[in-house]
C-alpha positions as CSV (number, residue, x, y, z in Angstrom):
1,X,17.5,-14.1,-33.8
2,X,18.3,-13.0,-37.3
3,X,15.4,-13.8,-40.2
4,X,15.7,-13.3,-44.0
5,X,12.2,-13.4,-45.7
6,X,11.3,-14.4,-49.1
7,X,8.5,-14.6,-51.0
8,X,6.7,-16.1,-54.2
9,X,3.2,-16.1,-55.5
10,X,1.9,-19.0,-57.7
11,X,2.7,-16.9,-61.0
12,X,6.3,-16.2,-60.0
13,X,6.4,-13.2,-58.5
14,X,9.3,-12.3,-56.0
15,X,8.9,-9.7,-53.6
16,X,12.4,-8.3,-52.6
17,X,13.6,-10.1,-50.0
18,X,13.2,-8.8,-45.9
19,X,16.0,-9.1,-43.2
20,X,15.4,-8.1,-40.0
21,X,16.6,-9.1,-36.3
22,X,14.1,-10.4,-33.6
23,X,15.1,-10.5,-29.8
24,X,13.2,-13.5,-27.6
25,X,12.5,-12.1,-24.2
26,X,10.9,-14.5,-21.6
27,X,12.0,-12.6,-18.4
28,X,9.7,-10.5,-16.4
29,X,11.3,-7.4,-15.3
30,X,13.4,-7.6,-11.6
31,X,12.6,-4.6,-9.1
32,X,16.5,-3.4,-8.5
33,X,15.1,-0.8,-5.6
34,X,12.2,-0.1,-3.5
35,X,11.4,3.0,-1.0
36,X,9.0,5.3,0.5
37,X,9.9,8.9,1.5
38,X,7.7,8.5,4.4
39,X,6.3,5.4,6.3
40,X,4.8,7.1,7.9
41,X,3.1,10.5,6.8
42,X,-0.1,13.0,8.1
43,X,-2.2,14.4,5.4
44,X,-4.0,16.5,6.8
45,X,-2.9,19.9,5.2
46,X,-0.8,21.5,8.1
47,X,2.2,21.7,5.9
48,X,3.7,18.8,7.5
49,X,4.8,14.8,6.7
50,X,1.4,15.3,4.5
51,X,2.8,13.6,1.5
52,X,4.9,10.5,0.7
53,X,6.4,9.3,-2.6
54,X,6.8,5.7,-4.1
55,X,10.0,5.2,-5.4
56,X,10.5,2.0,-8.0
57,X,13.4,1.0,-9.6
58,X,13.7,-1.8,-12.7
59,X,16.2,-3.4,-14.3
60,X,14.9,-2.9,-17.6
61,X,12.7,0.5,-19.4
62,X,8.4,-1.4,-18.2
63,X,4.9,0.2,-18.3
64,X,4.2,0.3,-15.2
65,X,0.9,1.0,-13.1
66,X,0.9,2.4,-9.5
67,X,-1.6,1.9,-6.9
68,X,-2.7,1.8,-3.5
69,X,-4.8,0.0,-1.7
70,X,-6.5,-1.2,2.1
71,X,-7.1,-4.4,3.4
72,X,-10.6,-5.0,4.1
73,X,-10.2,-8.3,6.3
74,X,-7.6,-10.5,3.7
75,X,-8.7,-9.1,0.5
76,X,-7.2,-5.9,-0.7
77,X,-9.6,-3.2,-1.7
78,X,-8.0,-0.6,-4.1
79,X,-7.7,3.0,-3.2
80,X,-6.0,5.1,-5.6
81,X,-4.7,4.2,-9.4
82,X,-2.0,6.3,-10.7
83,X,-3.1,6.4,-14.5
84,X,-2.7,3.6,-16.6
85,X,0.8,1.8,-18.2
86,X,3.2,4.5,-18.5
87,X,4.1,5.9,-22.0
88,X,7.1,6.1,-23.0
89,X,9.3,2.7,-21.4
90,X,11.2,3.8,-18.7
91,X,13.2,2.2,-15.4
92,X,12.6,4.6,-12.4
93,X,9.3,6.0,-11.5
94,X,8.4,8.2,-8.4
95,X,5.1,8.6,-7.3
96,X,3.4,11.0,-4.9
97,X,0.5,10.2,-2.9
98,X,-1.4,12.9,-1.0
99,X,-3.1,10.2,1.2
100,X,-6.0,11.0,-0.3
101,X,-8.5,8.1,-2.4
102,X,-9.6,8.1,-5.9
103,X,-12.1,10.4,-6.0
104,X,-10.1,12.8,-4.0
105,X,-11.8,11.8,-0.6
106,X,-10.1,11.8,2.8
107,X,-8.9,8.3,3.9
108,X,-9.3,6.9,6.8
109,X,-6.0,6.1,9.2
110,X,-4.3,2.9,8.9
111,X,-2.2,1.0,7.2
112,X,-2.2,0.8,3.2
113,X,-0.5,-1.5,0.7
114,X,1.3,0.1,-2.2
115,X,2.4,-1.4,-4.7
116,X,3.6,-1.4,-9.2
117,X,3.4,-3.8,-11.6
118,X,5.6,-4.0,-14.4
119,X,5.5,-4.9,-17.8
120,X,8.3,-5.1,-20.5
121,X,8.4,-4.2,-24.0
122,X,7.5,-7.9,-24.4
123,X,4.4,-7.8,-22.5
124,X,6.0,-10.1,-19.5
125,X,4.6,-8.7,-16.1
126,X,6.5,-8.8,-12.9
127,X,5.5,-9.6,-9.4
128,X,4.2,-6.6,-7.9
129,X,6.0,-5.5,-5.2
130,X,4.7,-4.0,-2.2
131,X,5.4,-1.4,0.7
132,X,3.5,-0.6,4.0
133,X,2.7,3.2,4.4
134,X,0.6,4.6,7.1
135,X,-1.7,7.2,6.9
136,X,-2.2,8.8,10.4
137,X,-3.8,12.2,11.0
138,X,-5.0,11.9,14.4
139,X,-2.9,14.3,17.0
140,X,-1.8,12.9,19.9
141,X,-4.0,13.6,23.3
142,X,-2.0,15.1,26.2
143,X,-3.4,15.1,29.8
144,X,-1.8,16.2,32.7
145,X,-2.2,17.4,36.6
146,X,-0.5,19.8,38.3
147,X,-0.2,19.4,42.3
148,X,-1.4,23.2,42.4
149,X,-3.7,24.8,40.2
150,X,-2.3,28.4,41.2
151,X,1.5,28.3,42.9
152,X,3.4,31.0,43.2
153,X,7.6,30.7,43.2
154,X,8.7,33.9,45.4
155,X,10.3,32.2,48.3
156,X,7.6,32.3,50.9
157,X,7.7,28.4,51.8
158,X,4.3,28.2,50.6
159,X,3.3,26.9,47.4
160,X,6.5,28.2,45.8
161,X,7.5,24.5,43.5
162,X,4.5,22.1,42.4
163,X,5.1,19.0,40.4
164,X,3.1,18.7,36.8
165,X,3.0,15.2,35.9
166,X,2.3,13.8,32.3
167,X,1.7,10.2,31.4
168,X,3.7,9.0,28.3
């Protein structure tokens, strides 16, 4: 919308006149794309799977605020923030986790909900959307038997193949 502003005091007095064009915007921003480097990921410091990024993508230049979060029962307890609305307006933001809560504290396995909310230059905020990542630091337990515990593989006919056996 185009405006042309005028004005005139009760004495007479013009001011010079002011044009200027104004853009109505009633649309919330629309997520485009949506990922996670890792679903899954282990952050527990041996080098490995022990980050995951966030990866939003909008079809307009938002704020936008980052954050994860675990369900306690149905309601969602917040985690981790990632800093407030971001300054300048932009369209893609990445976003790394560590796994680790706000006050830099070692979470708990499971399964956390991460999500952004948008906001455009107008101030209208989009449906935040979401993504599953699970944190999982436990190793895996592996028991096992052996038929023998000594054997010995020279071609006697005794004790020279024993089985090992390993539930999956």
């Amino acid at each position: 919308y185009n405006y042309n502003l005028a004005l005139e005091d009760l004495v007479g007095n013009r001011a010079n006149p002011v044009t200027g064009t104004v853009k109505l915007d009633r649309t919330p921003p629309q997520l485009i794309s949506k990922s996670l480097s890792l679903e899954k990921f282990s952050p527990n410091a041996d080098g490995r799977k022990d980050t995951t990024t966030m990866h939003f993508e909008w079809n307009e230049p938002v704020h936008g605020v980052t954050s994860v979060a675990h369900f306690v029962g149905n309601s969602p307890q917040a985690v981790k923030g990632f800093g407030g609305l971001s300054d300048p307006l932009q369209s893609v933001f990445e976003v790394t986790w560590d796994g680790k809560g706000a006050g830099g504290e070692s979470l708990t396995d499971g399964k956390y909900f991460a999500g952004m909310i948008a906001e455009d230059e107008a101030g209208n905020k989009s449906s935040p959307p979401s993504m599953w990542v699970v944190v999982d630091t436990t190793p895996p337990t592996v028991t096992g038997s052996s038929q023998y515990r000594v054997f010995s593989p020279n071609g006697d006919g005794t004790k020279d193949v024993t089985t090992i056996s390993a539930p999956l």
